[in-house]
Structures are given as C-alpha cells and as structure tokens.
C-alpha positions in Angstrom: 0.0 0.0 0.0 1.0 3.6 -0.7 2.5 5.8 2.0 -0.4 9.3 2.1 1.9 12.4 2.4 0.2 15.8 4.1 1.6 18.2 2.3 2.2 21.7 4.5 2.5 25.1 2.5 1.7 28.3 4.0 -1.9 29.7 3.3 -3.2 32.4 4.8 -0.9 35.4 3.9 -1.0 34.5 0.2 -4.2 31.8 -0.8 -3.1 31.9 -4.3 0.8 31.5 -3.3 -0.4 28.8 -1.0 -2.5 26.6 -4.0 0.4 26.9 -6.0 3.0 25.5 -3.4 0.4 22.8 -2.8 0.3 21.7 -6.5 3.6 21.4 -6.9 4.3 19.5 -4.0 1.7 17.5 -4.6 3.5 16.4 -8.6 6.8 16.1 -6.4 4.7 13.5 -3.6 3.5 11.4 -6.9 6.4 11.3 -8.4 8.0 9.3 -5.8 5.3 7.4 -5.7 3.4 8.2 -2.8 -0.3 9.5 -2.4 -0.1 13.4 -1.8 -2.7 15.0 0.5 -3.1 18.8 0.7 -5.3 20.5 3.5 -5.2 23.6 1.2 -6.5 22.2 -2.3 -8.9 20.0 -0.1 -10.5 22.2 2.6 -10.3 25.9 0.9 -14.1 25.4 -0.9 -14.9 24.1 2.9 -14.2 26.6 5.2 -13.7 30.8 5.5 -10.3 31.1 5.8 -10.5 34.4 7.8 -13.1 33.6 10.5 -12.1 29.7 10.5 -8.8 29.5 11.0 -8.7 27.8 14.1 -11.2 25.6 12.9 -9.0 24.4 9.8 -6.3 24.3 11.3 -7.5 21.6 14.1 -8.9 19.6 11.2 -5.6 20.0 9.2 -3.7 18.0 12.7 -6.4 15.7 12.7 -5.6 14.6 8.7 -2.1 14.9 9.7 -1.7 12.3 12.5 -3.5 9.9 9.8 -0.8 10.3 7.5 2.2 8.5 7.0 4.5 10.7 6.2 4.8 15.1 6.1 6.1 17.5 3.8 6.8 20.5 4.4 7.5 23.7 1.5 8.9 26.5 3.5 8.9 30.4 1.4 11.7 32.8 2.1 10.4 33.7 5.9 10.5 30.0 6.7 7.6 27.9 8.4 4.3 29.8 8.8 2.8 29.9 12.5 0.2 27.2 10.8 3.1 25.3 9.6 5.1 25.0 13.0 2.4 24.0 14.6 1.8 21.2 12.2 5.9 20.7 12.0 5.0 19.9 16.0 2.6 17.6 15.8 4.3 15.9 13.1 8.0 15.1 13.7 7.8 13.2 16.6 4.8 10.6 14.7 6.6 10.1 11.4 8.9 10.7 9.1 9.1 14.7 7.9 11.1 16.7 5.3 11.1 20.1 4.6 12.0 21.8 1.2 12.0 25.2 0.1 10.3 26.0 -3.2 13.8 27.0 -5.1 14.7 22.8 -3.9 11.4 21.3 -4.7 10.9 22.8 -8.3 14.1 21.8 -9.0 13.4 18.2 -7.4 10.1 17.8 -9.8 12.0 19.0 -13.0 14.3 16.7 -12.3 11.7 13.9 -11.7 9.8 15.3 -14.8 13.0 14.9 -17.0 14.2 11.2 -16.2 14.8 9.3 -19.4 12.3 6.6 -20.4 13.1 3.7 -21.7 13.1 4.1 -24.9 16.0 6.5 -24.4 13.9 9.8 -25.3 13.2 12.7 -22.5 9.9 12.4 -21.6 8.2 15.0 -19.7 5.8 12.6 -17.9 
C-alpha cells in the first residue's frame, strides 16, 4: 500500500501562493510514488479562511496524524505559524522533510525529465 503524504504550505498570507505550493508538492509526492494529501486544495471550498482559522487548522492536525508521512515547503520567511504547529505535531509521529520551493521545483524538473526507456526525454 502507498504511503499518504500531508503536504504543508503556508496559506493564509497568500491563498493563491499557497494553492500553488500545494500543487507542486503535490506532482513532487507522486512522483516518488506516494499518495499526496493537501489540507489547502482539499478544505479551501470548505471553510472561510479568515473567520475559521482555528477551525481548519485543528482539522488540518487531525488529517495529519492519519498520514504516513509530512512535507513541508517553507517560502523565504520559513515555516508559517500554521506550519510550525503542524511541524510539532508531526516530527515526533513520522517521518518529515522540509523543502523550500527553489529545492522542490528543481526536485520535480528533475523527476519530470528522467529518461524513459526508450532513451527519449519524456516530460511525464
């Protein structure tokens, strides 16, 4: 069975910043061959992100703890308050790796360039 990744981006400052993150390390968790979950792409039609934060964030830890595995994409200021707190409940439950999004685009082009075997670059 396929290990589930949660997949931790920072949201609130910057939604759009924050689905874009998500996307991508969502193509990264595939890649390796893992099941990607993403609180972000998953709750955002679900909750209002200014009054609820609270709210998603206690459901975000509560996805989380049922995951196997945690990934988190920091920005240039690091790990969001949202993030830590995840980062807390995480890395003492299982396995966690953090990236920065310079690391993990470069990670998925990578991943996206591999030869196939037919010997031609595929971009699959």
């Amino acid at each position: 069975m396929k290990k589930v990744v949660f997949i931790s981006v920072p949201y609130s400052a910057d939604t759009e910043r924050g689905v874009e993150l998500s996307k991508l390390g969502g193509k990264y968790v595939r890649q390796v061959g893992k099941v990607p979950f993403s609180p972000v792409l998953n709750f955002r039609y679900f909750y209002d992100n200014g009054n609820e934060y609270e709210a998603v964030l206690q459901d975000c830890l509560t996805v989380l703890k049922r995951c196997d595995e945690a990934l988190f994409i920091e920005t240039e200021s690091g790990l969001s308050k949202g993030q830590s707190m995840e980062y807390a409940a995480a890395v003492s439950i299982m396995p966690c790796e953090t990236v920065t999004y310079e690391i993990l685009t470069a990670l998925v082009d990578i991943k996206s360039k591999q030869v196939c075997s037919c010997r031609h670059s595929c971009n699959t």
